[in-house]
N, C-alpha and C positions, 0 to 999 in steps of 0.2 A: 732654178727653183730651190729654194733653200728648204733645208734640213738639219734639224737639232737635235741633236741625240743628248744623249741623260747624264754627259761631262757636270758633275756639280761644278758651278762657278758663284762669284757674291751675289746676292740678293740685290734687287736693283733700293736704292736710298733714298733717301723723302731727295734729298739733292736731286737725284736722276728723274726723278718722276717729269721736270721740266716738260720732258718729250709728249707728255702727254697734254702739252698749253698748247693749242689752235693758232695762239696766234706766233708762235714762231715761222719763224721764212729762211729757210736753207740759201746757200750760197753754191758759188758753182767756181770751179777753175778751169786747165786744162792741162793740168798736169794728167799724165801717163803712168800707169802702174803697170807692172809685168811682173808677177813668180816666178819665173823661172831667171830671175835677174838672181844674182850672189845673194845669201843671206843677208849680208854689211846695208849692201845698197837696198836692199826689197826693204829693209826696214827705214834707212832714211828718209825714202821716198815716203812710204807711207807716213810716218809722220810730220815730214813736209808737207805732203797735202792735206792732213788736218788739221797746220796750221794755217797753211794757205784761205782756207773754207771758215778761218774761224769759228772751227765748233766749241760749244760752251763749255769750260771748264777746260779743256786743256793748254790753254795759252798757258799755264802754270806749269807743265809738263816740257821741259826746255828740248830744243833738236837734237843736241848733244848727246842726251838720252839714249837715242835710238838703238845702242847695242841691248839695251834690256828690256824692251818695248813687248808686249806679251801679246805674242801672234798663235792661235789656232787655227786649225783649219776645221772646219766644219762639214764642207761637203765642197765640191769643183771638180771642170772638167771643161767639155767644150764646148757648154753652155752658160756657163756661169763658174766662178772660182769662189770660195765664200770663205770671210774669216772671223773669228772672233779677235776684237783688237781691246787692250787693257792697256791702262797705265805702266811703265814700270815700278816696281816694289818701293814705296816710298814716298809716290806722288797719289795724291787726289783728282781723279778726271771720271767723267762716265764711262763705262762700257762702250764698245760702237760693234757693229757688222759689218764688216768691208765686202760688198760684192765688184768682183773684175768680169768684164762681161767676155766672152769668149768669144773668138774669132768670127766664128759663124752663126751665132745666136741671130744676127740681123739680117739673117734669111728670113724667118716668120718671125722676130718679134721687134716690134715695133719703140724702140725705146723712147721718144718724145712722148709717146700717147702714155704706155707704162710708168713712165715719172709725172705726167700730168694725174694719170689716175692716184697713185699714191699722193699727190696732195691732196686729190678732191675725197679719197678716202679718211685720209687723216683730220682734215675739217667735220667726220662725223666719227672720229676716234675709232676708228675700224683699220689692225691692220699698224704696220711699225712705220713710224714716223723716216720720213726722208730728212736727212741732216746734213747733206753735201754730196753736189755733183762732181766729177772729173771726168778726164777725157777717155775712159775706157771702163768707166763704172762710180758704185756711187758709197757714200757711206749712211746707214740706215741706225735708227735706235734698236739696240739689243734687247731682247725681251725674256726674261730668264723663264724658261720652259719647257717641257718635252714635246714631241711629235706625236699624235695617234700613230699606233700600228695597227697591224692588221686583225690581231686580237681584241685590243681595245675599244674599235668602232665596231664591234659585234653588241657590247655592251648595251643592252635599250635605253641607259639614261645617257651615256654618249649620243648614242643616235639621236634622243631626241635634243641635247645640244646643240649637236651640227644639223638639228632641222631647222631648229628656230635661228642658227646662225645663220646660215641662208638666207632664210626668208625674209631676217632684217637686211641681208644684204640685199636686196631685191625689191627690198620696199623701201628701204630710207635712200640708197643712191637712186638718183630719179636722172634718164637717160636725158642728154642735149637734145636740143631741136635735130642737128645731123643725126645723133645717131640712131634719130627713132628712126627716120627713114632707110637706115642701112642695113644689107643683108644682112641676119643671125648670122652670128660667129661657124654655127653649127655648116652652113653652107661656106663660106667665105673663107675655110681655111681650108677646107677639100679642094673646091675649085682653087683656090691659088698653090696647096701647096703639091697637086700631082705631076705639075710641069714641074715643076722643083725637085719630085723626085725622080722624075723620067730624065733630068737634066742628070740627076747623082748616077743614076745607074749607068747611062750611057758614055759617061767621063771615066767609065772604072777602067783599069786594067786587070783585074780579079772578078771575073764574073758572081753574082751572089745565084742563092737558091731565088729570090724573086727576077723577075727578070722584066723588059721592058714590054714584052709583049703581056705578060702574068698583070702588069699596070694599065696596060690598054683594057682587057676585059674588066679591072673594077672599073676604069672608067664609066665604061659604058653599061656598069650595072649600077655606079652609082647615080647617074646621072638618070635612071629607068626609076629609082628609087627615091631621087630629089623631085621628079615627075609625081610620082605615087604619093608623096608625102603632101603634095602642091592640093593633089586633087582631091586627097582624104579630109584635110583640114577646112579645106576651103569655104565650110559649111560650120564649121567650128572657130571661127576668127571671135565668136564671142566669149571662150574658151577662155580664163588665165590663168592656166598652165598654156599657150601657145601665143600667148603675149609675148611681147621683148620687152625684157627687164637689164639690167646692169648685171653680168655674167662674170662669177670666177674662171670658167671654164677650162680648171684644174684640177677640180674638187676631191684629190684623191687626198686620202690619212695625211701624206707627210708632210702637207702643205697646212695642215689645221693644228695648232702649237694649246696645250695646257699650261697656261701659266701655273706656276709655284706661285700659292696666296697663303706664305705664313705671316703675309704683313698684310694680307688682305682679305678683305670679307664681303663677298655679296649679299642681296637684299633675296630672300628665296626668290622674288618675280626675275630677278638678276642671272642665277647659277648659271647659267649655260654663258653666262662671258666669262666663265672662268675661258671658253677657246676662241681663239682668236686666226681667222683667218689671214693667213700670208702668201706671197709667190704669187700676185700678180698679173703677172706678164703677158696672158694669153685674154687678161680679163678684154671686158667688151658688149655689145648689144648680142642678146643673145632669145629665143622662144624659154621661159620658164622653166621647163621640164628638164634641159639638159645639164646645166649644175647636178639636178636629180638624177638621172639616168649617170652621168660621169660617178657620181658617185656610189649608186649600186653597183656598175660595172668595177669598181676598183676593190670591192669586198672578195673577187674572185682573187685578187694578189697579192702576191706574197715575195716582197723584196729582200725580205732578211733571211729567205730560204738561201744555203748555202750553193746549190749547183742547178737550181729548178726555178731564180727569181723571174724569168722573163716567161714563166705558165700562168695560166687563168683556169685556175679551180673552177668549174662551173658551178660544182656542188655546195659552194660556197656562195653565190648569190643569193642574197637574201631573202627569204621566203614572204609570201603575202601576207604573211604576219607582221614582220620585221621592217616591211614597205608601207603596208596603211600604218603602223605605228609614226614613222615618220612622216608619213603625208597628213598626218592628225595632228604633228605638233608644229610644221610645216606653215597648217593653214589656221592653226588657235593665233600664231605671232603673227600672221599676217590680218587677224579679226584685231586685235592689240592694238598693232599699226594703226589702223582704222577706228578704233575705240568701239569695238563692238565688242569685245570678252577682257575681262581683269582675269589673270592668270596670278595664281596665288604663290603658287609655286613651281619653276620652270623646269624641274625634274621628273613633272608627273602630268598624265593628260588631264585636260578638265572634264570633271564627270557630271552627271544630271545638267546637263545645259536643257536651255528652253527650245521647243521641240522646232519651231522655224530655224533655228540657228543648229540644230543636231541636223535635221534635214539639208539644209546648205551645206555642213561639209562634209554629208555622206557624199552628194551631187558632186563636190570639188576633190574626192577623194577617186573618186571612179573616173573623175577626166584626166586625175595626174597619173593613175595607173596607165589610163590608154595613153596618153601623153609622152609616159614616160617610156613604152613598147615602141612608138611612135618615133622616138627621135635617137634611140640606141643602138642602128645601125650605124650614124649618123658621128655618135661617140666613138665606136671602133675603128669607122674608117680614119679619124682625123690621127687618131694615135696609132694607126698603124703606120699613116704617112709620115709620122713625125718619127717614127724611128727607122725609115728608112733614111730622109734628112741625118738621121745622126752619123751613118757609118759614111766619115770621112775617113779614108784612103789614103794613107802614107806608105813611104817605102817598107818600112818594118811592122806596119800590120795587116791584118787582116789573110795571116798564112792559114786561119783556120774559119774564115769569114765569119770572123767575131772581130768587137773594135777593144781593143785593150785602153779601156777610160772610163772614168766614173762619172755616170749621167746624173742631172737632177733629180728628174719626171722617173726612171725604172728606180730606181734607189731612194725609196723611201727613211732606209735606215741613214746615220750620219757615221765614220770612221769615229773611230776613239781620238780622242785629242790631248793627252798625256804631255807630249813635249812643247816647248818653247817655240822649239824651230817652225821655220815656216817647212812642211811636207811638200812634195813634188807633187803635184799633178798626173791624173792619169796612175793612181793605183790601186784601181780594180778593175775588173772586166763584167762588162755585159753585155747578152748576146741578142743585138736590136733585131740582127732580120728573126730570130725567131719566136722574137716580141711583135715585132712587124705581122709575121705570120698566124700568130696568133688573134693577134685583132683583126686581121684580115677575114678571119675563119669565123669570128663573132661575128666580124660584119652582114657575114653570108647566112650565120644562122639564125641570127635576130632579123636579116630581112626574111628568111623562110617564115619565121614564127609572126610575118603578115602577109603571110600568101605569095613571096616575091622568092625570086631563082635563087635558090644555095647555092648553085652550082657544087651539086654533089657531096652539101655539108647536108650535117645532120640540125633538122630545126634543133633552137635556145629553149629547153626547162625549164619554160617561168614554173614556177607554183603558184 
């Protein structure tokens, strides 16, 4: 899951905008990249294979070069490695993104499907262009911009932003014939990934604080709860918030990038593409509500906290206020989509509407609240499993059952990127089982706060 932090770098050039023409078509090789190769070599390679893939403009950029070749790092780990790649000083070529994908990212994510999505994203300009595949990763168009933090999507003209980003994501990708019949994301990553992690736990030779008997009881509360939700709903299938739509199913801050528009300017019905959704990889069919609910549950964190990133502020979810405000701009872009509201300006809600159309998404604003109550169990569990998956076990970690490496998904923030050199790998720590634990304990209190077992938590404070 990439991450960009606030490294000024050039301005992208009328040149670079290419990326954003439809009809470009990426190429593929199979060459092999690895970081932790020697400096000399990590650099020839990489730009062998972006000669390889012939991407546009750097055929000018001879291989020779490669001792000067301008490597960042952005964010990586054992998920994903990610780099900002430049011309050397002298040469004209565009910007690029290098992502190397990590060892065991193809436990849950599926990379055929994930490179398929990014083209069929890119054909409605949503999201950074794919510019070449290789055999352990791909290179992407760079998009010069910051990340939401945690501060900033408190913001209400943020928030409504990333409502209306959404919700064109959700109305303009329109799901395959497969994938309308396939389970929600929201189910299909629970059930596939708890054997995945009952498999991690039992290969350990360091016991953790969860254990495999602690994964046998959520099973069988989630699956009382996958029950619960079947039979709640089952009377609201006419519902859309409990539609399947084309799902980010990441929707946390560090994944939704602000472009820099000193060379660019939106149409007011436009502002909110000033942010552009990125990271992919989990996307899929998914019930409506849960991009929504992912996304309120992620106001509770706080990854650039120095010793406390892997807590979930409760106090910090966003109030009924701050929730129908984006379920109001949420459902104005998806009246748009359908040509039923002009939005004059998409920093602000639309007011005096006519009274049929006020009544409708009062009606669609109370189904996404329940909706969104509805399927936030659902959001905990998956990210709690996902970071039990992450604590892979080597000889030299996990002396204090922490994983000494730098995840996507908890590290919202990106490292400073100051030098040339290409950075090692695995230079921070984050403490997944009690990120784990912590969605674990959501899990339990968002199901109490609909009448289902805590198991001895305390119900979730909606306001």
């Amino acid at each position: 899951m990439l991450h960009l932090d606030s490294v000024k770098m050039p301005v992208l050039s009328e040149e670079e905008d290419y990326c954003f023409d439809h009809t470009y078509v990426s190429d593929k090789c199979k060459s092999l990249l690895h970081s932790d190769d020697p400096d000399p070599v990590f650099r020839h390679k990489v730009l062998l294979a972006i000669h390889k893939l012939a991407i546009p403009t750097w055929s000018r950029v001879p291989v020779a070069s490669h001792p000067t070749l301008i490597i960042k790092r952005i964010s990586g780990a054992l998920t994903n490695a990610v780099y900002y790649i430049a011309p050397p000083e002298g040469f004209k070529a565009i910007k690029l993104l290098l992502r190397i994908y990590g060892p065991n990212a193809e436990l849950f994510i599926n990379r055929l499907t994930e490179l398929e999505n990014l083209k069929r994203l890119a054909r409605h300009s949503i999201g950074p262009r794919l510019l070449g595949e290789f055999g352990n990763g791909r290179f992407e168009q760079y998009m010069e911009s910051t990340t939401l933090t945690a501060e900033t999507i408190r913001d209400p003209i943020c928030s409504i932003y990333v409502a209306r980003r959404i919700s064109e994501l959700h109305y303009v990708i329109q799901l395959t014939p497969t994938e309308q019949y396939e389970m929600p994301n929201a189910w299909k990553f629970s059930f596939s990934w708890l054997p995945l992690a009952r498999k991690n736990l039992q290969n350990r030779r360091h016991p953790l604080s969860i254990t495999v008997n602690f994964l046998d009881a959520i099973e069988r509360d989630f699956h009382n709860y996958f029950q619960w939700f079947t039979n709640w709903s089952n009377d609201k299938k006419h519902w859309a918030s409990l539609q399947n739509v084309f799902s980010h199913n990441d929707t946390q801050y560090g994944n939704i990038l602000q472009m820099k528009t000193k060379r660019r300017s939106f149409k007011p019905e436009n502002k909110h593409h000033i942010l552009v959704p990125v990271d992919f990889e989990y996307a899929g069919p998914n019930v409506r509500a849960y991009d929504i609910a992912n996304y309120f549950a992620e106001w509770m964190a706080n990854y650039h906290h120095p010793t406390q990133s892997h807590l979930m502020d409760r106090s910090r979810y966003p109030n009924f206020e701050a929730r129908k405000r984006f379920y109001r701009a949420y459902i104005e872009q998806g009246a748009v989509f359908h040509k039923k509201l002009v939005v004059e300006d998409a920093s602000e809600l639309t007011s005096n509407l006519p009274e049929p159309l006020e009544s409708e998404i009062n009606t669609l604003v109370h189904q996404l609240e329940e909706a969104v109550r509805a399927v936030s169990p659902a959001v905990n569990a998956v990210w709690a499993l996902w970071g039990v998956m992450q604590c892979e076990e080597t000889d030299d970690e996990w002396e204090d059952l922490s994983v000494s490496s730098e995840q996507d998904k908890p590290d919202g923030s990106s490292p400073k990127a100051d030098s040339i050199n290409v950075p090692p790998i695995g230079s921070t720590s984050f403490d997944y089982i009690n990120y784990s634990m912590e969605k674990f304990n959501l899990f339990y209190e968002t199901s109490a706060a609909l009448g289902l077992n805590a198991n001895n938590r305390s119900t979730f404070p909606y306001d």
